[in-house]
C-alpha positions in Angstrom: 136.1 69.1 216.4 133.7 70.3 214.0 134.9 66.9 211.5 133.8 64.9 214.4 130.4 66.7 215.4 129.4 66.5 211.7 130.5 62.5 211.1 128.3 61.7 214.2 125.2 63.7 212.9 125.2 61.8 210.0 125.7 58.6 211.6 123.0 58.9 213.5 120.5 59.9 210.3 121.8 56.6 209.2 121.2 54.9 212.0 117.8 56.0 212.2 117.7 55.4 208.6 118.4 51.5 209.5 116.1 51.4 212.6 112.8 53.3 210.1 113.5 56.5 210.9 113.1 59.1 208.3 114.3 62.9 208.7 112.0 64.6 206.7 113.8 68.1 207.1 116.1 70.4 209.4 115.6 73.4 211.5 118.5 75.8 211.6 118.9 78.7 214.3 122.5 79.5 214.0 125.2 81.9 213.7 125.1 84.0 216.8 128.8 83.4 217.5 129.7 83.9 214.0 127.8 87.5 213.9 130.2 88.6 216.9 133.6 87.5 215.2 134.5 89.7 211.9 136.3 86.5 209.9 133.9 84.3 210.6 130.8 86.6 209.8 132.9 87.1 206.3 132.7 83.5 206.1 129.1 82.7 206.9 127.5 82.5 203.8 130.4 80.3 202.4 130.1 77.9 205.2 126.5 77.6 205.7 125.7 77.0 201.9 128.4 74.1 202.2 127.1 73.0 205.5 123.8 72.3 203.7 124.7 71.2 200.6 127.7 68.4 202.2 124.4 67.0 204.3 122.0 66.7 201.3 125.0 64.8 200.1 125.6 62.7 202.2 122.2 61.4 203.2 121.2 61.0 199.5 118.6 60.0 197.8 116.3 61.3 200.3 114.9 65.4 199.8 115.8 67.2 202.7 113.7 71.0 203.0 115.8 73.2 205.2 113.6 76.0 207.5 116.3 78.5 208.2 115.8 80.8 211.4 117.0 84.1 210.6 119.1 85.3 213.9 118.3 88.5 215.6 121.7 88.7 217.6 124.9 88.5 218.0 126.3 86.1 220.8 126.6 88.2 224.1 129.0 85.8 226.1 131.6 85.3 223.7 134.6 87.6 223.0 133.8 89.6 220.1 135.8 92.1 217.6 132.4 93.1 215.7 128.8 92.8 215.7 128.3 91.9 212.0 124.7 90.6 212.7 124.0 92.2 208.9 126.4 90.2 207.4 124.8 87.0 208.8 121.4 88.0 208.1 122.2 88.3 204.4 123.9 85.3 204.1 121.3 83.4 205.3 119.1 85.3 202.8 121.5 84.7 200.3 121.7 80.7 200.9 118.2 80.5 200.7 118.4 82.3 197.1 121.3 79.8 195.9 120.0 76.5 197.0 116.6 74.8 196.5 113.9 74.3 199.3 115.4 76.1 201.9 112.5 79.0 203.9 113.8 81.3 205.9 112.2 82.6 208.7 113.1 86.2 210.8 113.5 85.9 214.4 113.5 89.6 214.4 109.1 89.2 214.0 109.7 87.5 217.7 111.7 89.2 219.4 113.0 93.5 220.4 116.3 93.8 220.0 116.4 97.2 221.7 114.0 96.7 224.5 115.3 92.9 225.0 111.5 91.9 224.9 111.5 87.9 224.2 114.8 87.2 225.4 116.2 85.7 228.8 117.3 88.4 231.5 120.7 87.3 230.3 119.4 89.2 226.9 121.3 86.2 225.0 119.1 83.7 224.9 114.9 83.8 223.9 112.7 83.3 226.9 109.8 80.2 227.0 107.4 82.2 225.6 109.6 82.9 222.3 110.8 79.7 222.0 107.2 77.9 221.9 105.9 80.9 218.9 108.7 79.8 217.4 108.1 75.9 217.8 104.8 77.0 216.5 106.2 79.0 213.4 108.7 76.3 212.6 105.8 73.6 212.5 103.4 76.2 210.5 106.4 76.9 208.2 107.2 73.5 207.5 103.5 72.1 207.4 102.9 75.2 204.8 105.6 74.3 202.3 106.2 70.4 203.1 103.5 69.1 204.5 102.9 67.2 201.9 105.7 64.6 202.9 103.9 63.3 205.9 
């Protein structure tokens, strides 16, 4: 379950915690699924700002940034009553206007939706050469705003 994903991510913060570990932020690229189901695009914005806020939480005192990847697409392999990739996109806008330190970025910038230009032939998933720009990006983005904390 989603109880049980979450407890283990945390525990294993902590347990780098104990080992000298230090997470110094978190990349998010999500919400593909959740752009092709109507309820759960309604409930995006909701979630996610909980998401980030419950993990902030629970790995106190330490200040976590947050580099959000804006999505570009809905998820092509799952059964889906909508294509509310809008709804998605704002809420991730709007998270990043209600919490602190969170950046978004657009995957849009990376990739053509209409021609399917940086994606896989399976047109769900980005291709090698998108997903190094935007290793590059996320390490620019972070290293521009945070870099400070190394």
């Amino acid at each position: 379950t989603s109880a049980t994903f979450y407890k283990n991510f945390i525990e294993r913060i902590q347990a780098s915690d104990r080992e000298g570990g230090v997470v110094r932020g978190l990349f998010w690229l999500q919400g593909e699924s959740d752009a092709a189901s109507r309820d759960t695009a309604s409930r995006y914005r909701n979630n996610l700002k909980k998401f980030f806020t419950d993990i902030r939480n629970d790995i106190k005192p330490r200040f976590l940034p947050i580099i959000v990847v804006k999505i570009a697409g809905y998820d092509t392999f799952m059964e889906h009553d909508t294509h509310d990739l809008p709804a998605v996109r704002a809420a991730e806008d709007a998270v990043q206007r209600e919490l602190p330190n969170i950046v978004t970025i657009d995957a849009l910038k990376l990739v053509n939706t209409i021609t399917g230009e940086g994606f896989n032939l399976d047109r769900g998933h980005y291709n090698v050469k998108t997903e190094i720009a935007l290793g590059k990006w996320l390490a620019d983005t972070y290293l521009s705003h945070y870099g400070q904390l190394l």
